[in-house]
N, C-alpha and C positions, 0 to 999 in steps of 0.2 A: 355845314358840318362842324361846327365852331364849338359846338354842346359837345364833341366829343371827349375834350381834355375832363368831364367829371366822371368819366367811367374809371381812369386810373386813380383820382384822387379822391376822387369819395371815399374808398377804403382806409386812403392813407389819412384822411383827416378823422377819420373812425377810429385808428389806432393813434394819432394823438390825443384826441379826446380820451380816450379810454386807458391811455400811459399815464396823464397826466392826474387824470381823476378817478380814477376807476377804484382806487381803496378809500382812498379820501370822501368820496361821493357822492357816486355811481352801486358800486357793491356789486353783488346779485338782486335782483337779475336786471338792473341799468344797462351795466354793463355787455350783457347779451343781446340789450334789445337795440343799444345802440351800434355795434357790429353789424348785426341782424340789417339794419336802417340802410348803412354806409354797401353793402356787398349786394341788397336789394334795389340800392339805388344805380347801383352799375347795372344792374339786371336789366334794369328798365330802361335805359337810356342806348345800352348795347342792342337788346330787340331793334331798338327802333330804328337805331341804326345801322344793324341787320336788315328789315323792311327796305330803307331810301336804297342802302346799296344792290337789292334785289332787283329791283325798279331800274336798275340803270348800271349796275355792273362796274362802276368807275372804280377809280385807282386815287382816293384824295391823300395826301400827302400834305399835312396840318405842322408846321414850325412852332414850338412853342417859345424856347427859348434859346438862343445859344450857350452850352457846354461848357466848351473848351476850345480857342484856340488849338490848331497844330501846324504850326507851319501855314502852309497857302489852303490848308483845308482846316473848315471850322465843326465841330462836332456838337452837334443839336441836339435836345430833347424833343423827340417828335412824335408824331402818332403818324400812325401809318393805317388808310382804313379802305381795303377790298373784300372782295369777298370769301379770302383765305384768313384775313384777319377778324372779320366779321362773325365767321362761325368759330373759329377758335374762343374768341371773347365772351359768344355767346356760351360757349361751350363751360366758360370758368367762371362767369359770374350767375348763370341759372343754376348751376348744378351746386355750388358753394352757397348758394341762396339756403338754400335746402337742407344743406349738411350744416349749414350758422342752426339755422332753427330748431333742428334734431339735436345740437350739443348744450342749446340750452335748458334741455331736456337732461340730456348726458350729465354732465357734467353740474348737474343741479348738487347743491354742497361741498363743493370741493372750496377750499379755502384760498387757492389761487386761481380761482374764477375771473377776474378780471385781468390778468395777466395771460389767462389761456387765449382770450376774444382777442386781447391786442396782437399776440400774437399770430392769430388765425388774420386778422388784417393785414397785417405788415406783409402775411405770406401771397396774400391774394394780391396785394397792389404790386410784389414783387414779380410776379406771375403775370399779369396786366403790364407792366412796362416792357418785360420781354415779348410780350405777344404783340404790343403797338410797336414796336421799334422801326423805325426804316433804313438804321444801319445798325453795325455791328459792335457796337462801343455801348449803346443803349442795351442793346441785347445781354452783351455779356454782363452788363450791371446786372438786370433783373435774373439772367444766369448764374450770378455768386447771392444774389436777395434770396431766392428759394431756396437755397443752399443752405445760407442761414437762418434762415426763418424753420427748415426741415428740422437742423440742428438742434433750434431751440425747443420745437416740439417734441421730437423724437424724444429726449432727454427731458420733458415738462417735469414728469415725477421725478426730478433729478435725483429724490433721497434715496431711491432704489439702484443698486448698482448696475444690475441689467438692463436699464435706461438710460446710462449717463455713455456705459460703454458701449449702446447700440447709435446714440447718438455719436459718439467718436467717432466709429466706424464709418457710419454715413458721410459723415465730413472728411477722414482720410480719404476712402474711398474716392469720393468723387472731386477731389482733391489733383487724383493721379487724373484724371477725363479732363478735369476743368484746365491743368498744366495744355496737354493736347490742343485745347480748343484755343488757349491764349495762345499759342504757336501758330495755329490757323491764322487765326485774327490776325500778327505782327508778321506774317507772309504775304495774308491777303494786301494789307497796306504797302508794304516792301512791294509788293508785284504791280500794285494798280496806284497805289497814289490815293484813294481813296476807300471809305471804309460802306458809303451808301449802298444798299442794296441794287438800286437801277444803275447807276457809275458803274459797280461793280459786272451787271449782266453782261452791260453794253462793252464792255472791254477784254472780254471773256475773249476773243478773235484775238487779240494782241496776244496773251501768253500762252506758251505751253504747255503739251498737253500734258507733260509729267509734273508742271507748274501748277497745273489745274488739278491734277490728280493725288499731289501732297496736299493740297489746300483742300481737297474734299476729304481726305483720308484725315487729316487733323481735325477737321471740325467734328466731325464724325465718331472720333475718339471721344472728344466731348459729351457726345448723343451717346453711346456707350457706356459712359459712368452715371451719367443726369436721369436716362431709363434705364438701368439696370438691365444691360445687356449681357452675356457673355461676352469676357470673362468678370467684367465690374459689377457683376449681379448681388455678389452676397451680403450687400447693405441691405438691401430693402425688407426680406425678409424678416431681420432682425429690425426693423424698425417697429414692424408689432409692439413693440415697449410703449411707444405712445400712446393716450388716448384715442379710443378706435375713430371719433369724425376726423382727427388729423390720416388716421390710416385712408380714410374714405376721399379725403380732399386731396393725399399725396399722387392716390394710385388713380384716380378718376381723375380729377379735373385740373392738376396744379403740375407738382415739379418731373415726374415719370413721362409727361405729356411732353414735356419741353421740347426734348429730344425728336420725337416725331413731328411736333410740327417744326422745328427748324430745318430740318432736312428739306420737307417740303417749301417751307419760307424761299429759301434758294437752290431751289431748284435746277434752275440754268446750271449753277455750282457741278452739281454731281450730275446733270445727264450730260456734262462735257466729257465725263472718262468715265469709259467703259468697268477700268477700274473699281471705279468707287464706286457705283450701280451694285456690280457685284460684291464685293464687300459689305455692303449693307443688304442685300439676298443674302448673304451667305450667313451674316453671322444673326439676323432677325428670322431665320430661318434654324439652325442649329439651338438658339433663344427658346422658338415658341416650342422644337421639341421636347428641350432637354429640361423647362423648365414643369413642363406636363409630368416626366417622369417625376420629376422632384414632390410634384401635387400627389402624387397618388397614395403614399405612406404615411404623410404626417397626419398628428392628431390634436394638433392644436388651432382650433376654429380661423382664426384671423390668418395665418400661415396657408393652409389651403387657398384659402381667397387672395393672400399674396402670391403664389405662386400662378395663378391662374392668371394675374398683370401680368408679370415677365413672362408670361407666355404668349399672350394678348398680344403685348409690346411687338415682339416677335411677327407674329402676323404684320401687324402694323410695319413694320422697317422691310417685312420680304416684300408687302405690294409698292411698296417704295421701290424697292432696287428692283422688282421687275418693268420698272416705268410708271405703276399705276395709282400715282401718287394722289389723285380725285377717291380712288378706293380706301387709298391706308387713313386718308384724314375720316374719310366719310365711316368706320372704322372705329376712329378716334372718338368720333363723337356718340357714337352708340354705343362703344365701351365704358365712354365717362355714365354714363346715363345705369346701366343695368349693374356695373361695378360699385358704385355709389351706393344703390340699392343694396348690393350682398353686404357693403362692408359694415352698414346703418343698420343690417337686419342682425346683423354677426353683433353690433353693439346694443341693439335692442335684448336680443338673449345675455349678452354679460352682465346687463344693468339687473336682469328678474336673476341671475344665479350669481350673483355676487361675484362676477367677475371671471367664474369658472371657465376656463380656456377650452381644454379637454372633452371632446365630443366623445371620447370612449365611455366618459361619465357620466353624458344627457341623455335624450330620448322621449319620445311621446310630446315634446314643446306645442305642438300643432295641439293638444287638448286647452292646452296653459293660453297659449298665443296666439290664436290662430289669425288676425291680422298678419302679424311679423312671419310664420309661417307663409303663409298663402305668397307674401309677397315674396318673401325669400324664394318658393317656387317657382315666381315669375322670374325674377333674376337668376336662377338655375337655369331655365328654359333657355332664355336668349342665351347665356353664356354656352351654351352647350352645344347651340345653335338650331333651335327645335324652331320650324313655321310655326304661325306668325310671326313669333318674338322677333324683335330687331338684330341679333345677332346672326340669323340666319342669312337678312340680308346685306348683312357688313362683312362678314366671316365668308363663307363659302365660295360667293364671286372671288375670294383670292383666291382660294384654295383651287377651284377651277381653272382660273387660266394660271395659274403655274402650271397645270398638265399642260394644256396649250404650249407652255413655253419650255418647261423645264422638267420630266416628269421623277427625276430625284427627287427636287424641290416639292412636287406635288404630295409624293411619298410621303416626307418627312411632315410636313402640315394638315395633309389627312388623317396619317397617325395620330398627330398630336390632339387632332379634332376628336375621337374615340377617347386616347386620355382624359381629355379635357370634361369629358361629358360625365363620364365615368367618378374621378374622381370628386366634381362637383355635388353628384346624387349621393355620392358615399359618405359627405356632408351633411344632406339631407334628412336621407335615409336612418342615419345615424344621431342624428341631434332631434329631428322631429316626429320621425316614426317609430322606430323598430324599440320595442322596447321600453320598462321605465328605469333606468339606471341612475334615476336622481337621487341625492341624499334624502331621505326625510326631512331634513331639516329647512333643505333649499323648498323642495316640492312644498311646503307648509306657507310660505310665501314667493311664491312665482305666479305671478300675474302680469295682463300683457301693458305694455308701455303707455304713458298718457300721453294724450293729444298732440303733445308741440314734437311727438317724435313718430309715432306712426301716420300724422298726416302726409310729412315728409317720404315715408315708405309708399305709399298710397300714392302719391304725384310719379316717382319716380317710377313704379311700378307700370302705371298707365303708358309714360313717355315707352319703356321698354316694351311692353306691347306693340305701340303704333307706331312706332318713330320708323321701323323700317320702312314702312308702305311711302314714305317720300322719297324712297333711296332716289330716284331719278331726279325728283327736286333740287336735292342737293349735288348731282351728278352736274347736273347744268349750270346751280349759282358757281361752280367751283371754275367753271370752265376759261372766264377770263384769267384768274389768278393760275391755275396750272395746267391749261392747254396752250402749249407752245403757239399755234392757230391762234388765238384770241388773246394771247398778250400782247398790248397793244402796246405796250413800253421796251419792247424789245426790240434790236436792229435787225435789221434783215438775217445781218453774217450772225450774228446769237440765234435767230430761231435757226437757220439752217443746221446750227451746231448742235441745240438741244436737240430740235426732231430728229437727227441722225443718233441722237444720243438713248433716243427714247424709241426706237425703232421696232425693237422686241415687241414692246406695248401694240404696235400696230396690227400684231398676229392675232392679239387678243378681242375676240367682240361677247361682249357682255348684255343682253337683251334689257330690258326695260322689266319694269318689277312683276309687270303681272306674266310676258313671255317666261319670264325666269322664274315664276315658283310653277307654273306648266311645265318647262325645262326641267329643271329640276326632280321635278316627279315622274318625267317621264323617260327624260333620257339616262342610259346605262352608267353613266358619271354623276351624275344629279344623285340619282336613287345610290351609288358605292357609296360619296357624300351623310347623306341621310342616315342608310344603315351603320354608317361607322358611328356616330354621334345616338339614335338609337338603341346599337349593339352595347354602349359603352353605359346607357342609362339601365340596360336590361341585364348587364350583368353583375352590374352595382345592387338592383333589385336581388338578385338571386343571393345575391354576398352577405346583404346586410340589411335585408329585410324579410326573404325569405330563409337564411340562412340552410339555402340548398349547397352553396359551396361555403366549404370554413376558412374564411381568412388567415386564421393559424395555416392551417395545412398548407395553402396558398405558398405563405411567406416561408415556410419549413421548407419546403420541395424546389423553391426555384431563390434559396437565402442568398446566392451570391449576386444574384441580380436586387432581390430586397433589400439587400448593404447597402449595395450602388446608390440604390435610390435614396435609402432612407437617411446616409451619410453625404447627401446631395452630393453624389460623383466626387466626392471628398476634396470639393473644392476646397472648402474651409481648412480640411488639415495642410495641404500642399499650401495655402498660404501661409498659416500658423509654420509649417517648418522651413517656408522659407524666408518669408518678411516678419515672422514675430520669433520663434524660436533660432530661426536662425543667426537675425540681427542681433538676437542675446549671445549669442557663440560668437559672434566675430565681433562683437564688441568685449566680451572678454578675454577675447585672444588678445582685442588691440592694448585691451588693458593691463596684460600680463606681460605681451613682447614688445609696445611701444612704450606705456605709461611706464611699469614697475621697470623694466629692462634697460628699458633707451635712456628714459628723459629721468627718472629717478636715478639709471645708476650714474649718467652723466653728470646729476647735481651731487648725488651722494660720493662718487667716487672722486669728484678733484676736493671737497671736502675730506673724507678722508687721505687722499696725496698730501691736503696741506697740514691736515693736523699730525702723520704721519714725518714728515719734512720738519714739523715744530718738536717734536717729541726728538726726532735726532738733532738738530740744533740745540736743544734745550742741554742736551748733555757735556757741551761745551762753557757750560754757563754755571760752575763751581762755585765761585766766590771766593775762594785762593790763589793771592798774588803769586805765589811758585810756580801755581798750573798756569795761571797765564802767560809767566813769563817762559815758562818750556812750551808753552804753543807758537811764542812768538819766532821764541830760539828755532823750532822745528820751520815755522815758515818764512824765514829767512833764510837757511840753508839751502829749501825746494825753491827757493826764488834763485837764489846764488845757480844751483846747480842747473836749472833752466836758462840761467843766463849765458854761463859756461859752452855747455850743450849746442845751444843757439849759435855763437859766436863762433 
């Protein structure tokens, strides 16, 4: 497995080539083909490597070089290659294959073309280092790399304001998670001595369980700002400001992802405390509802499609914390796949309407586009969770055995699954069918995309069709990496801790693909499932296609609940008055009762003491021998008489 160290650095030698030369050069379109080369070449070396490990299920663990020195523990650059690592990889280097190729499409004329590609490299080798990591010092590098590399995209058009401060945001933001995660980290070392992943399993027995359960709970903080969880959510949304293939790489296959699959990476970690299991249900759960609501009002293309990740996400982290951590990856990776596609079809339409956001102002696109269309459909489909599409069978198996385990939990994910479906079609419905609300001017030229971007729609559309029908495939490659049972790098006294940990999981049985779309259709849970995802495409239909029901009237009759929504639960203001407006207030308190009060009148006021003190001294200071000598006269007496006195 020696070939595997060119899956991370392929990338990264793509973006030095393309740093170094890419104006000078390269240009357009070098520059894209050479990206294109470097995130392909990981494509194909990760399959393959994907393949060997399928065949044999192993755990290699490849040294490249050493780090750092720390004391009696040395910190490596390592690749770490199973079969949690294997599909992850696969996950970020196929699906960025694709979204490279669509942006050379995209981004054809922009004048900082070759700084865009480097960028999209840097992010992808950043994203590849955290996914190979076999400890956590590696990780957290490629944990602050996506970080910055998100940074730099998010803000690409930096001359526009609303890009520079959408990128801000994303970096404070995840700023506060990332504090968390490095507290984790300098816990987990404090507690074990070491920072390895398997070090770390195997020693799991020695510490505490409230030891174990701040060290899940901090790391987890992390996963919380990196995927845009509640409450760290309200970056992402505003990161829209970037170029839409960075929106398609962020929320499919790169930094949103990180989160989810770390959780899963250490596992052992969080099925040690009950705690932390729950905490991650809880708040990936409250996520996939609350972000549903947030989807269902907005009117700005890319927005909808961002809210429909953090809601996703959401799914993803509850089958996590209910044990089912084979589901939430397997999840992961059908979301990179039909998300990609929405986000590529959402850019496909900005490039034929000059960028126009606002779907209250499209309509009829499916005559203009009907590729980008069609595909857009299929990425609806799965998202919504309609058979065949893959979503259906990534999605739904949670949303079931939560009833099994938990039927609040159920409630809330079921719902959200109706949202979801619903607000997706009101996208649809709204941009490709109902109506033609285009400008004249746009309509006069909208025609559908050329080649290097709908073949890209075309591949990913297919994978979202078929990819479920392997759900068991991948059920089983996962099994050494996150079946306590079949980790073979675990001690005895750690599985007994995870299985006890993971216990709930056990209630749960999930049939094979073909029992479960039989299930499904036939049992009383299956079919609620179905109709709520149905119900939610059918009343989307009536809203804003047939306009049986008036969306006005909707929002008029039920406005305090359309605030809610439309003012996303007014997170953003409750932060704005308490860390933006309010930091302005107590900073000018500080500045009116410390700076002007304290420390100004403490400099000003023994300043004036002394020039005060010199103005009355000065008065002594005539320049007539008379008065001098009756001052003398005077204090010679008050001495005489003090001496007197005294004596």
């Amino acid at each position: 497995m020696e070939y595997l160290w060119v899956i991370p650095f392929s990338p990264l030698i793509a973006f030095i080539i393309i740093g170094l030369f890419g104006y000078k050069l390269l240009r357009e379109p070098l520059s894209g083909v050479i990206a294109v080369i470097g995130v392909a070449i990981s494509a194909v070396f990760s399959v393959y490597g994907f393949y060997e490990v399928s065949k044999t299920g192993g755990y290699y663990d490849l040294k490249l070089f050493t780090w750092m020195p720390l004391g009696n523990y040395e910190i490596s650059v390592s690749i770490l290659w199973d079969p949690l690592s294997a599909l992850m990889t696969c996950v970020v280097t196929v699906v960025s294959t694709f979204i490279f190729i669509f942006a050379t499409g995209y981004m054809k004329g922009d004048p900082s073309y070759p700084r865009f590609f480097a960028y999209l490299s840097l992010f992808v080798f950043m994203m590849l280092m955290l996914t190979l990591a076999d400890n956590l010092v590696q990780l957290f590098f490629g944990w602050e790399g996506v970080g910055l590399a998100s940074y730099l995209l998010i803000g690409f058009w930096h001359y526009k304001k609303s890009a520079s401060v959408a990128a801000l945001e994303a970096f404070v933001v995840n700023r506060v998670g990332d504090w968390l995660f490095l507290l984790g980290v300098l816990l987990t070392f404090v507690t074990f001595g070491t920072l390895d992943y398997l070090d770390i399993f195997n020693k799991i027995p020695e510490a505490g369980f409230w030891t174990m359960t701040a060290i899940a709970l901090l790391l987890f903080g992390g996963a919380v700002g990196k995927s845009a969880q509640i409450p760290l959510h309200i970056w992402l949304p505003n990161a829209m400001e970037g170029p839409t293939p960075v929106s398609a790489l962020i929320h499919a296959a790169t930094m949103v992802a990180a989160g989810v699959y770390m959780v899963a990476r250490i596992m052992p970690v969080f099925a040690s405390s009950e705690i932390a299991l729950d905490t991650v249900l809880y708040v990936g759960t409250m996520s996939a509802f609350i972000a549903a609501t947030m989807g269902l009002v907005q009117n700005d293309i890319k927005r909808i499609i961002a809210y429909s990740t953090l809601s996703q996400l959401g799914y993803m982290f509850a089958a996590e914390g209910l044990g089912l951590f084979k589901d939430g990856m397997f999840h992961l990776a059908s979301h990179a796949v039909f998300k990609a596609l929405l986000f590529l079809a959402a850019g496909s339409v900005l490039v034929a309407l000059h960028h126009l956001l606002d779907v209250q102002k499209m309509g009829q696109l499916r005559k203009y586009m009907p590729i980008t269309a069609i595909t857009f459909l299929i990425g609806a489909l799965a998202l919504a969770g309609i058979p065949p599409f893959s979503g259906f069978f990534s999605k739904d198996p949670i949303i079931e055995a939560a009833y099994e385990i938990n039927w609040v939990i159920w409630v809330f994910l079921w719902s959200g699954a109706g949202l979801t479906a619903f607000y997706i079609f009101r996208l649809y419905f709204l941009a490709f069918e109902n109506g033609d609300r285009l400008d004249p001017h746009l309509k006069a030229h909208v025609h559908e995309s050329p080649p290097n971007m709908t073949i890209p729609l075309i591949v990913l559309a297919a994978g979202a069709l078929i990819l479920g029908f392997f759900r068991d495939f991948f059920m089983n490659f996962l099994r050494p990496s996150l079946d306590p049972s079949q980790m073979k790098f675990l001690s005895e006294e750690t599985r007994i801790i995870v299985e006890n940990g993971l216990e709930r999981s056990h209630h749960v049985h999930i049939p094979d693909v073909l029992h479960f779309v039989i299930h499904s259709l036939t049992s009383p849970l299956g079919l609620l499932a179905l109709f709520m995802a149905l119900g939610g495409i059918f009343v989307a239909y009536l809203m804003y296609q047939r306009r049986v029901i008036d969306p006005v009237w909707v929002g008029n009759t039920f406005k305090p609940i359309y605030l809610l929504f439309y003012n996303r639960w007014y997170f953003d203001h409750i932060y704005y008055a308490i860390f933006a407006y309010g930091y302005y207030k107590l900073s000018r308190f500080m500045w009116k009762a410390g700076d002007k009060f304290v420390i100004d009148g403490v400099v000003n006021g023994s300043g004036k003491v002394s020039m005060s003190f010199g103005d009355f001294m000065r008065l002594a200071q005539t320049g007539r021998i008379s008065a001098y000598l009756a001052q003398m006269a005077v204090g010679i007496l008050v001495f005489l008489s003090l001496f007197l006195f005294l004596s």
